[in-house]
C-alpha positions in Angstrom: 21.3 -7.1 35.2 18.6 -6.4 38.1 15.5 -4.1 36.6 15.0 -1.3 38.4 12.8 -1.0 41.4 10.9 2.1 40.5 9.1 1.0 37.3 5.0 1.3 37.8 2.4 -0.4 36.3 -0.7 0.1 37.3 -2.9 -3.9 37.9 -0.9 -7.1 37.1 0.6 -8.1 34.4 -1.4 -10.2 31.7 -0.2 -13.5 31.5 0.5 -14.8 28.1 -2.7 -16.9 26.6 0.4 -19.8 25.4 -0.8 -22.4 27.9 3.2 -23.9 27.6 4.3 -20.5 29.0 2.8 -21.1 32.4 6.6 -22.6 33.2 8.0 -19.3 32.7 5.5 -16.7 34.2 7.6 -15.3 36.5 10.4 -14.9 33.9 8.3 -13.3 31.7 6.5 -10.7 33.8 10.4 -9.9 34.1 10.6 -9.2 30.1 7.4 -7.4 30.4 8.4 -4.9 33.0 11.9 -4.4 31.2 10.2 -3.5 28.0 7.7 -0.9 30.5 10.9 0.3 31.6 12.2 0.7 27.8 8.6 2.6 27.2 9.3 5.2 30.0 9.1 8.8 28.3 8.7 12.3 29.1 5.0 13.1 29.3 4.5 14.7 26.2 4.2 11.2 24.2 2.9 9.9 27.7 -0.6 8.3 26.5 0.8 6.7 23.4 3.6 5.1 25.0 1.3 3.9 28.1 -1.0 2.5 25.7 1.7 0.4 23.9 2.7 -1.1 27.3 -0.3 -2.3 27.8 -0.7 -3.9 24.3 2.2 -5.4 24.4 1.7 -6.7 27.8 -1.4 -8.1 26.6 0.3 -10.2 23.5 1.2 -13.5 23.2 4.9 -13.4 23.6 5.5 -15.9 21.5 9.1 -15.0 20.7 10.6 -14.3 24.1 9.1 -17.6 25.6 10.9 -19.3 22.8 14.0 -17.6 24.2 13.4 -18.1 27.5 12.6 -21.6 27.0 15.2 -22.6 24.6 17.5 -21.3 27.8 15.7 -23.3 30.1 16.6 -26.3 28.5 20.3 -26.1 29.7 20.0 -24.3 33.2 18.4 -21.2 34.8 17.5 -18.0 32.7 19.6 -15.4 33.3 19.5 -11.8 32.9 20.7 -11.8 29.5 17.7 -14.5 28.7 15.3 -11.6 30.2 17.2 -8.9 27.9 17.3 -10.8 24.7 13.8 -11.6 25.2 12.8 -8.0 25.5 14.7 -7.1 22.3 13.0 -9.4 20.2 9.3 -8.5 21.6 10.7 -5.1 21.1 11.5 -5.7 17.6 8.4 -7.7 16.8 6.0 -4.9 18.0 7.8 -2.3 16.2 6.8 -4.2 13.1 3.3 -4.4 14.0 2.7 -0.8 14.6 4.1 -0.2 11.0 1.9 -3.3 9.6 -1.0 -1.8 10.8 -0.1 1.6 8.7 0.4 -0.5 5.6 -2.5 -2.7 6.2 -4.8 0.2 8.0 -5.2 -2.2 10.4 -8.2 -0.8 13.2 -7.6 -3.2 15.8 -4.8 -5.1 17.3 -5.0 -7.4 20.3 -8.8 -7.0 20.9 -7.9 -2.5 20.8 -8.1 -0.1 18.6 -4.6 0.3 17.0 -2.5 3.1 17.6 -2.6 4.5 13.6 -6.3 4.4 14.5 -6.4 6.6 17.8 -3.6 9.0 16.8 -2.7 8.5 13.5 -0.7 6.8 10.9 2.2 9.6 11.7 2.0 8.8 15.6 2.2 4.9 14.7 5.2 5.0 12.3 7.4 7.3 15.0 6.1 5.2 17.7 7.8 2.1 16.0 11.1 3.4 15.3 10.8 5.0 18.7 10.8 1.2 19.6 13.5 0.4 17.1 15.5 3.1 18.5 15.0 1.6 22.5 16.2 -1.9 21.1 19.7 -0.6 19.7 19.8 1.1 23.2 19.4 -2.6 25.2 21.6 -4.4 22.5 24.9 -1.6 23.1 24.7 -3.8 26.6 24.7 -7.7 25.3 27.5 -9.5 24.0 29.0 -8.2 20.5 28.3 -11.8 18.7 24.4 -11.5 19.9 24.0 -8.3 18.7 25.0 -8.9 15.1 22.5 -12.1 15.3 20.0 -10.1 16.4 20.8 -7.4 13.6 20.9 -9.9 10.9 17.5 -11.5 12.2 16.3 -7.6 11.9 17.5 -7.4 8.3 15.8 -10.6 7.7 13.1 -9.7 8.5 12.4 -6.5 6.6 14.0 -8.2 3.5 11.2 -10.5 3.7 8.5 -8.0 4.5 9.6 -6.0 1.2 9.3 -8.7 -0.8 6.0 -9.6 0.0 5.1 -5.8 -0.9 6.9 -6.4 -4.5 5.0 -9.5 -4.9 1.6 -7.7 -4.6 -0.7 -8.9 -7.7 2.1 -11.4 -8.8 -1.0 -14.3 -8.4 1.8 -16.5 -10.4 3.6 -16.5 -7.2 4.7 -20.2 -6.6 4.5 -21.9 -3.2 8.5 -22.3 -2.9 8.7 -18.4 -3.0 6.2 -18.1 -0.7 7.6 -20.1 1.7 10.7 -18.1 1.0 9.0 -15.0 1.9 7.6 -16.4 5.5 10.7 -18.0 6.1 12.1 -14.0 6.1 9.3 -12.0 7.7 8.5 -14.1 10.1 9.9 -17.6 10.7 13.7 -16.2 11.0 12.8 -14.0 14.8 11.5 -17.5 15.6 14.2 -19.0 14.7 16.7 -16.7 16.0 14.9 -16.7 19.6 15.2 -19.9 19.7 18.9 -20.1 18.7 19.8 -16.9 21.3 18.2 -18.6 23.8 20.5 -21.6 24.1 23.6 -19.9 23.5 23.0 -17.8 26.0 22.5 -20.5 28.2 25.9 -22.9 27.1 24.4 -25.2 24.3 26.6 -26.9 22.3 26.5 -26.0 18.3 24.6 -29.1 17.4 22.0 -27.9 20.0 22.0 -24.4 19.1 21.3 -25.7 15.6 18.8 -28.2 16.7 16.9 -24.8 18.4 16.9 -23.2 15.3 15.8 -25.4 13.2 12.9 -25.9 15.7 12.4 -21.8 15.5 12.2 -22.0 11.8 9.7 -24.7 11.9 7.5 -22.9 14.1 7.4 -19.4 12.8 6.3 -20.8 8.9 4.0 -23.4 10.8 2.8 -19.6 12.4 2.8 -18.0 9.7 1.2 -20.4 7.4 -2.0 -20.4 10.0 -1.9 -16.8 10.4 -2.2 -16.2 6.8 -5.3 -18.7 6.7 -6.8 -17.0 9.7 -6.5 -13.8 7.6 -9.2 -15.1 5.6 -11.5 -17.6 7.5 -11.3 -16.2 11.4 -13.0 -14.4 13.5 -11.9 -10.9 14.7 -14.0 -11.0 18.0 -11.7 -13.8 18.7 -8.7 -13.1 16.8 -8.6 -9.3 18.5 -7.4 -8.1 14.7 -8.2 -6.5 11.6 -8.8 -9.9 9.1 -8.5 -9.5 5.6 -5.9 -6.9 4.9 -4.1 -10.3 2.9 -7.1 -9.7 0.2 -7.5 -5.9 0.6 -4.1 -5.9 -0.6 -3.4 -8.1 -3.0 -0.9 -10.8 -1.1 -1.0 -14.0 -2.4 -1.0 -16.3 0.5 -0.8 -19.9 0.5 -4.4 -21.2 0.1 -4.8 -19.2 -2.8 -2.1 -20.0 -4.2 -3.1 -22.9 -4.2 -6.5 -22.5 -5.7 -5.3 -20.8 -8.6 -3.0 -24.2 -9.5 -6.2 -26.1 -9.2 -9.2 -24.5 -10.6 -9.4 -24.3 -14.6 -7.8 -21.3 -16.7 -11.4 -19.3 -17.2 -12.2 -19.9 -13.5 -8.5 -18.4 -12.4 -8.5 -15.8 -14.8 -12.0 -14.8 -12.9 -10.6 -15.1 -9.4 -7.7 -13.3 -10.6 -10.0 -10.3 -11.5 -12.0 -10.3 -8.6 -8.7 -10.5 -6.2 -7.4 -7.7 -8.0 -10.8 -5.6 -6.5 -11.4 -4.1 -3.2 -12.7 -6.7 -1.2 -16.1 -5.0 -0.1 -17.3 -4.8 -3.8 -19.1 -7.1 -5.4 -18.6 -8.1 -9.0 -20.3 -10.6 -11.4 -18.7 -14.2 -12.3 -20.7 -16.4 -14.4 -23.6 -14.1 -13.6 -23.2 -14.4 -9.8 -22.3 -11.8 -6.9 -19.1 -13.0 -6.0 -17.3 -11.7 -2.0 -15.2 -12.4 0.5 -18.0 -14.9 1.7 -17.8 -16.5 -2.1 -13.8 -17.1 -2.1 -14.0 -18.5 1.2 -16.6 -20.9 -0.2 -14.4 -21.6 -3.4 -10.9 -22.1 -1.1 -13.1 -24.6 1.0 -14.7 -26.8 -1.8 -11.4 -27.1 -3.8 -9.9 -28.2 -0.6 -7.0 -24.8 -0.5 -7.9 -24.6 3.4 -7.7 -27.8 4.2 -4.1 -28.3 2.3 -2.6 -24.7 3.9 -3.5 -26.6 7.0 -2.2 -29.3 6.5 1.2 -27.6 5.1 1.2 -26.1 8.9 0.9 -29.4 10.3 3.5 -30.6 8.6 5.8 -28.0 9.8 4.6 -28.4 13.0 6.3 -32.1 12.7 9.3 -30.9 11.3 9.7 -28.6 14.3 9.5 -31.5 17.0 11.5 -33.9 15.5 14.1 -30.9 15.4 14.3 -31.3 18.7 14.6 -35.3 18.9 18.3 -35.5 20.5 17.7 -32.6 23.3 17.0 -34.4 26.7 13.7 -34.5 28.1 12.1 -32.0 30.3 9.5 -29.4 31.0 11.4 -27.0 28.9 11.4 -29.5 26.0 7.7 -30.9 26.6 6.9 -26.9 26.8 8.5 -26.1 23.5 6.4 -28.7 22.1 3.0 -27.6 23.6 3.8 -24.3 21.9 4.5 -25.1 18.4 1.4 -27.2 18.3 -0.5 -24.1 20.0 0.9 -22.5 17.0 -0.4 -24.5 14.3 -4.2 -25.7 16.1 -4.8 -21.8 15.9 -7.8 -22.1 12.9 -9.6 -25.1 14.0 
Protein backbone atom coordinates (compact mmCIF):
# COMPACT_ATOMS: atom_id res chain seq x y z
CA UNK A 1 0.00 0.00 0.00
CA UNK A 2 1.82 3.44 -1.03
CA UNK A 3 0.12 6.49 1.13
CA UNK A 4 -0.97 8.98 -0.91
CA UNK A 5 1.08 11.92 -2.11
CA UNK A 6 -1.25 14.68 -1.44
CA UNK A 7 -1.58 14.51 2.37
CA UNK A 8 -0.36 17.99 4.15
CA UNK A 9 1.03 18.63 7.36
CA UNK A 10 2.15 21.67 8.08
CA UNK A 11 6.20 21.47 10.08
CA UNK A 12 7.70 17.97 10.60
CA UNK A 13 6.59 15.33 12.17
CA UNK A 14 7.43 14.92 16.11
CA UNK A 15 9.57 12.18 16.61
CA UNK A 16 8.56 9.82 19.32
CA UNK A 17 10.29 10.71 22.86
CA UNK A 18 10.97 6.34 23.06
CA UNK A 19 14.79 6.74 22.57
CA UNK A 20 14.64 2.75 21.13
CA UNK A 21 12.34 4.14 18.35
CA UNK A 22 15.03 6.09 16.75
CA UNK A 23 15.54 2.55 14.52
CA UNK A 24 12.21 3.08 13.09
CA UNK A 25 11.81 6.93 12.43
CA UNK A 26 11.25 6.84 9.08
CA UNK A 27 8.68 3.91 9.46
CA UNK A 28 6.90 5.68 11.77
CA UNK A 29 6.49 9.21 10.31
CA UNK A 30 4.82 6.67 7.72
CA UNK A 31 2.15 5.56 10.42
CA UNK A 32 1.81 9.03 11.41
CA UNK A 33 0.99 10.47 8.03
CA UNK A 34 -1.43 7.40 7.34
CA UNK A 35 -3.40 8.13 10.47
CA UNK A 36 -3.35 12.33 9.08
CA UNK A 37 -4.70 10.80 6.05
CA UNK A 38 -7.37 8.75 8.17
CA UNK A 39 -8.12 12.34 10.06
CA UNK A 40 -8.92 14.16 6.67
CA UNK A 41 -12.59 15.63 6.87
CA UNK A 42 -14.78 18.04 5.35
CA UNK A 43 -14.21 21.42 6.96
CA UNK A 44 -16.87 21.66 9.15
CA UNK A 45 -15.16 19.31 11.95
CA UNK A 46 -11.86 20.82 10.33
CA UNK A 47 -10.17 22.29 13.71
CA UNK A 48 -11.02 19.39 15.89
CA UNK A 49 -9.72 16.83 13.59
CA UNK A 50 -6.39 19.09 12.86
CA UNK A 51 -5.93 19.33 16.43
CA UNK A 52 -6.03 15.52 17.03
CA UNK A 53 -3.36 15.02 14.37
CA UNK A 54 -1.22 16.95 16.02
CA UNK A 55 -1.71 15.25 19.45
CA UNK A 56 -1.40 12.15 18.25
CA UNK A 57 1.65 13.02 16.23
CA UNK A 58 2.99 14.36 19.34
CA UNK A 59 2.47 10.91 21.47
CA UNK A 60 4.61 8.38 22.30
CA UNK A 61 3.63 5.66 19.93
CA UNK A 62 4.33 3.10 22.00
CA UNK A 63 2.03 0.57 20.45
CA UNK A 64 2.89 0.84 16.69
CA UNK A 65 6.77 0.83 17.43
CA UNK A 66 6.08 -2.45 19.17
CA UNK A 67 4.48 -3.50 15.85
CA UNK A 68 6.91 -2.21 13.81
CA UNK A 69 9.56 -3.61 15.76
CA UNK A 70 8.29 -6.94 16.46
CA UNK A 71 8.29 -7.03 12.29
CA UNK A 72 11.68 -5.88 12.22
CA UNK A 73 12.87 -8.75 13.87
CA UNK A 74 12.25 -11.08 10.92
CA UNK A 75 12.82 -8.81 7.77
CA UNK A 76 11.69 -5.30 6.37
CA UNK A 77 8.33 -3.69 7.50
CA UNK A 78 5.99 -3.65 5.03
CA UNK A 79 2.96 -1.86 4.28
CA UNK A 80 0.74 -3.93 6.19
CA UNK A 81 3.37 -3.28 9.38
CA UNK A 82 2.61 0.59 8.60
CA UNK A 83 -1.27 -0.24 8.43
CA UNK A 84 -1.51 -2.34 11.52
CA UNK A 85 0.36 0.15 13.29
CA UNK A 86 -1.91 2.94 12.43
CA UNK A 87 -4.97 0.86 13.57
CA UNK A 88 -3.77 0.23 16.86
CA UNK A 89 -2.62 4.12 17.57
CA UNK A 90 -5.97 4.69 16.06
CA UNK A 91 -7.65 2.52 18.52
CA UNK A 92 -5.54 3.61 21.51
CA UNK A 93 -6.40 7.44 20.96
CA UNK A 94 -9.95 6.80 20.54
CA UNK A 95 -9.79 5.52 24.11
CA UNK A 96 -8.13 8.45 25.39
CA UNK A 97 -10.40 10.99 24.04
CA UNK A 98 -13.26 9.09 25.92
CA UNK A 99 -10.96 8.68 29.18
CA UNK A 100 -10.59 12.15 29.36
CA UNK A 101 -14.67 12.46 29.42
CA UNK A 102 -14.77 9.99 32.24
CA UNK A 103 -11.92 11.30 34.03
CA UNK A 104 -12.49 15.22 33.02
CA UNK A 105 -9.23 15.11 32.10
CA UNK A 106 -7.90 19.04 31.14
CA UNK A 107 -4.81 18.19 29.47
CA UNK A 108 -3.31 15.46 27.49
CA UNK A 109 0.09 15.42 25.97
CA UNK A 110 1.31 18.83 27.41
CA UNK A 111 -2.53 20.49 25.59
CA UNK A 112 -5.61 21.16 26.65
CA UNK A 113 -7.80 18.16 25.84
CA UNK A 114 -10.36 18.10 23.34
CA UNK A 115 -13.50 17.66 26.04
CA UNK A 116 -11.82 20.80 27.40
CA UNK A 117 -11.78 23.10 24.18
CA UNK A 118 -15.07 21.86 22.71
CA UNK A 119 -16.67 19.78 24.92
CA UNK A 120 -17.42 16.50 26.41
CA UNK A 121 -20.04 15.91 23.24
CA UNK A 122 -17.22 16.92 20.65
CA UNK A 123 -14.73 14.38 22.47
CA UNK A 124 -17.02 11.37 22.57
CA UNK A 125 -18.03 11.75 18.63
CA UNK A 126 -14.50 12.52 17.96
CA UNK A 127 -13.52 9.01 19.28
CA UNK A 128 -15.90 6.92 17.60
CA UNK A 129 -15.28 9.13 14.67
CA UNK A 130 -11.80 7.40 15.09
CA UNK A 131 -13.32 4.05 15.88
CA UNK A 132 -15.33 4.36 12.82
CA UNK A 133 -11.81 5.22 10.50
CA UNK A 134 -10.14 2.01 12.01
CA UNK A 135 -13.03 -0.50 10.84
CA UNK A 136 -12.49 1.48 7.50
CA UNK A 137 -8.39 0.57 7.35
CA UNK A 138 -9.10 -3.09 8.80
CA UNK A 139 -11.95 -3.98 5.70
CA UNK A 140 -8.29 -3.73 3.72
CA UNK A 141 -5.93 -6.25 5.99
CA UNK A 142 -6.10 -9.82 6.09
CA UNK A 143 -9.45 -11.49 7.57
CA UNK A 144 -7.37 -13.44 10.46
CA UNK A 145 -5.75 -9.85 11.55
CA UNK A 146 -8.78 -8.20 11.68
CA UNK A 147 -10.61 -10.55 14.09
CA UNK A 148 -7.13 -10.18 16.38
CA UNK A 149 -7.38 -6.77 16.23
CA UNK A 150 -11.24 -6.94 17.13
CA UNK A 151 -10.75 -9.30 19.91
CA UNK A 152 -7.80 -7.01 21.28
CA UNK A 153 -10.64 -4.14 20.97
CA UNK A 154 -13.15 -6.15 22.99
CA UNK A 155 -10.41 -6.70 25.45
CA UNK A 156 -9.93 -3.84 25.97
CA UNK A 157 -13.15 -2.25 26.80
CA UNK A 158 -14.01 -5.46 28.93
CA UNK A 159 -11.27 -4.43 31.00
CA UNK A 160 -12.00 -0.64 31.07
CA UNK A 161 -15.68 -1.60 32.36
CA UNK A 162 -14.47 -3.46 34.93
CA UNK A 163 -12.35 -1.06 36.41
CA UNK A 164 -15.57 1.35 36.39
CA UNK A 165 -17.57 -1.60 38.41
CA UNK A 166 -14.79 -1.80 40.69
CA UNK A 167 -15.01 1.86 41.79
CA UNK A 168 -15.06 2.04 45.80
CA UNK A 169 -14.46 -1.86 45.93
CA UNK A 170 -11.14 -0.86 48.22
CA UNK A 171 -11.23 -4.85 49.00
CA UNK A 172 -10.10 -5.18 45.45
CA UNK A 173 -7.14 -7.82 45.65
CA UNK A 174 -3.97 -7.45 43.65
CA UNK A 175 -4.74 -10.66 41.38
CA UNK A 176 -7.87 -8.85 40.13
CA UNK A 177 -6.16 -5.88 39.61
CA UNK A 178 -3.72 -7.27 37.58
CA UNK A 179 -6.56 -8.87 35.79
CA UNK A 180 -8.01 -5.66 35.05
CA UNK A 181 -4.59 -4.11 33.48
CA UNK A 182 -3.88 -7.17 31.77
CA UNK A 183 -7.45 -6.13 29.79
CA UNK A 184 -7.36 -2.38 29.45
CA UNK A 185 -4.18 -2.06 28.71
CA UNK A 186 -1.51 -4.77 28.55
CA UNK A 187 -3.63 -6.93 25.80
CA UNK A 188 -3.04 -3.80 22.63
CA UNK A 189 0.55 -4.41 23.87
CA UNK A 190 0.41 -7.53 23.56
CA UNK A 191 -1.39 -7.90 20.43
CA UNK A 192 1.08 -5.30 18.66
CA UNK A 193 3.48 -7.17 19.41
CA UNK A 194 2.00 -10.48 18.25
CA UNK A 195 0.63 -8.64 14.71
CA UNK A 196 3.84 -7.47 14.23
CA UNK A 197 5.65 -10.80 13.68
CA UNK A 198 3.00 -12.48 11.94
CA UNK A 199 2.94 -10.11 9.63
CA UNK A 200 6.34 -10.38 9.09
CA UNK A 201 6.62 -14.70 8.81
CA UNK A 202 7.43 -15.62 12.60
CA UNK A 203 6.97 -18.89 13.39
CA UNK A 204 4.16 -19.65 16.27
CA UNK A 205 6.69 -20.18 19.05
CA UNK A 206 7.94 -16.63 18.04
CA UNK A 207 4.67 -15.08 17.66
CA UNK A 208 4.02 -16.36 21.15
CA UNK A 209 7.37 -15.32 22.48
CA UNK A 210 6.15 -11.49 21.04
CA UNK A 211 3.26 -11.68 22.98
CA UNK A 212 4.18 -12.67 25.85
CA UNK A 213 6.82 -9.90 25.74
CA UNK A 214 3.67 -7.34 24.83
CA UNK A 215 1.84 -8.51 27.87
CA UNK A 216 4.75 -8.03 30.02
CA UNK A 217 5.25 -4.60 28.89
CA UNK A 218 1.76 -3.05 28.91
CA UNK A 219 1.12 -4.21 32.94
CA UNK A 220 4.85 -3.16 33.58
CA UNK A 221 3.19 0.28 31.77
CA UNK A 222 0.41 0.23 33.29
CA UNK A 223 1.57 -0.54 36.76
CA UNK A 224 3.88 2.80 36.47
CA UNK A 225 1.30 4.81 34.98
CA UNK A 226 -1.08 4.14 37.71
CA UNK A 227 1.86 5.22 40.28
CA UNK A 228 2.56 8.27 38.30
CA UNK A 229 -1.24 9.01 38.64
CA UNK A 230 -0.48 9.76 42.09
CA UNK A 231 3.30 10.87 42.70
CA UNK A 232 4.18 12.78 39.08
CA UNK A 233 4.44 15.74 37.86
CA UNK A 234 1.97 17.14 35.13
CA UNK A 235 4.49 19.79 33.85
CA UNK A 236 6.40 16.72 32.86
CA UNK A 237 3.84 14.13 32.55
CA UNK A 238 1.74 16.70 29.95
CA UNK A 239 -1.62 15.09 31.80
CA UNK A 240 -4.23 15.52 34.21
CA UNK A 241 -2.80 13.37 37.48
CA UNK A 242 -5.01 12.19 39.97
CA UNK A 243 -8.22 11.32 38.21
CA UNK A 244 -7.23 7.47 39.94
CA UNK A 245 -8.21 9.20 43.43
CA UNK A 246 -10.85 11.64 42.14
CA UNK A 247 -12.54 8.62 41.16
CA UNK A 248 -12.31 6.13 43.37
CA UNK A 249 -9.94 3.38 41.35
CA UNK A 250 -8.14 1.32 43.51
CA UNK A 251 -4.73 1.04 42.00
CA UNK A 252 -1.93 -1.04 43.08
CA UNK A 253 -0.05 0.98 45.73
CA UNK A 254 -3.08 1.39 47.49
CA UNK A 255 -3.99 -1.62 47.37
CA UNK A 256 -1.37 -2.36 48.88
CA UNK A 257 -1.56 0.01 51.78
CA UNK A 258 -4.74 -1.03 52.83
CA UNK A 259 -3.24 -4.89 53.32
CA UNK A 260 -0.58 -3.27 55.46
CA UNK A 261 -1.76 -0.56 57.62
CA UNK A 262 -3.97 -1.63 60.80
CA UNK A 263 -8.02 -1.94 60.65
CA UNK A 264 -8.75 1.68 62.33
CA UNK A 265 -6.03 3.24 60.04
CA UNK A 266 -7.74 1.54 56.70
CA UNK A 267 -11.05 2.11 57.82
CA UNK A 268 -9.75 6.01 57.94
CA UNK A 269 -8.04 5.91 54.50
CA UNK A 270 -11.01 4.23 53.28
CA UNK A 271 -13.17 7.26 54.21
CA UNK A 272 -11.00 9.84 53.10
CA UNK A 273 -10.53 7.87 49.53
CA UNK A 274 -14.17 7.76 49.31
CA UNK A 275 -13.93 12.01 49.29
CA UNK A 276 -13.16 14.34 46.62
CA UNK A 277 -9.65 14.69 46.59
CA UNK A 278 -9.35 18.64 47.04
CA UNK A 279 -11.19 18.42 50.52
CA UNK A 280 -9.61 18.06 53.44
CA UNK A 281 -10.90 16.01 56.34
CA UNK A 282 -9.75 15.19 59.93
CA UNK A 283 -7.89 11.74 60.92
CA UNK A 284 -6.70 11.47 64.33
CA UNK A 285 -7.15 15.22 64.51
CA UNK A 286 -5.03 15.95 61.46
CA UNK A 287 -5.81 17.64 57.90
CA UNK A 288 -5.34 14.73 55.84
CA UNK A 289 -4.78 15.39 51.35
CA UNK A 290 -3.47 14.22 48.53
CA UNK A 291 -0.03 15.42 49.86
CA UNK A 292 -0.86 13.22 53.24
CA UNK A 293 -1.60 9.75 51.28
CA UNK A 294 1.38 10.28 49.21
CA UNK A 295 3.21 10.60 52.54
CA UNK A 296 1.44 7.42 53.98
CA UNK A 297 1.99 5.23 50.49
CA UNK A 298 5.73 6.26 50.86
CA UNK A 299 6.42 5.43 54.58
CA UNK A 300 4.65 2.00 54.41
CA UNK A 301 6.74 1.34 51.49
CA UNK A 302 3.22 0.88 48.77
CA UNK A 303 5.46 3.05 46.16
CA UNK A 304 8.37 1.39 46.42
CA UNK A 305 6.65 -2.31 46.15
CA UNK A 306 4.20 -1.07 42.92
CA UNK A 307 7.65 -0.27 41.60
CA UNK A 308 9.11 -2.90 42.10
CA UNK A 309 5.99 -5.10 40.80
CA UNK A 310 6.84 -3.05 37.46
CA UNK A 311 10.27 -4.07 37.57
CA UNK A 312 9.50 -7.35 37.83
CA UNK A 313 7.41 -7.38 34.83
CA UNK A 314 9.81 -5.59 33.05
CA UNK A 315 12.07 -8.91 33.62
CA UNK A 316 9.43 -11.11 32.72
CA UNK A 317 9.11 -9.22 29.39
CA UNK A 318 12.98 -9.72 28.33
CA UNK A 319 13.44 -13.03 29.19
CA UNK A 320 10.23 -13.54 26.88
CA UNK A 321 12.28 -12.78 24.34
CA UNK A 322 15.40 -15.12 25.28
CA UNK A 323 15.24 -17.58 22.14
CA UNK A 324 14.70 -14.64 19.33
CA UNK A 325 18.10 -13.92 17.67
CA UNK A 326 19.96 -10.93 18.38
CA UNK A 327 19.73 -7.63 16.77
CA UNK A 328 18.84 -4.02 16.80
CA UNK A 329 15.27 -4.87 16.65
CA UNK A 330 15.60 -7.15 19.73
CA UNK A 331 18.23 -4.83 21.66
CA UNK A 332 15.34 -2.00 20.68
CA UNK A 333 12.42 -3.96 22.12
CA UNK A 334 14.42 -4.18 25.19
CA UNK A 335 15.41 -0.44 25.52
CA UNK A 336 11.59 0.15 25.35
CA UNK A 337 10.20 -1.99 27.98
CA UNK A 338 12.70 -0.72 30.40
CA UNK A 339 11.71 2.98 29.06
CA UNK A 340 8.48 1.76 30.17
CA UNK A 341 8.98 0.84 33.63
CA UNK A 342 12.07 3.78 34.67
CA UNK A 343 8.99 6.21 33.90
CA UNK A 344 8.54 7.41 37.94
CA UNK A 345 12.04 7.61 39.01
Amino acid sequence: MQLPAHIEISGALPRSSVPAFRLIDDELGRVKKLICEQLAVPACAGMTTSYLRKQICSGKMLRPGLVLLAGALFGPITDEHIRVAAVVEMIHNAALLHDDVIDDGQKRRGKPTVNSLWGNESAVLLGDFLSSKVLEVCAGLELEVTRMIAAATVRTCTGELRQVVQRRNWQLSESEYIDIITEKSAVLFSSSCLLGGLLAGASKTQVQSLADFGLNVGIAFQITDDLLDIVGSESKTGKTLGSDVDKNKPTLAVIHLLRTIGKREKSAVINSLSLKRKTQYAIRNKQYDKEALVEMLRSYGSLEYAHGRAQEFVTKAIAALADLSQGDAKDALIETVRFAGRRVI
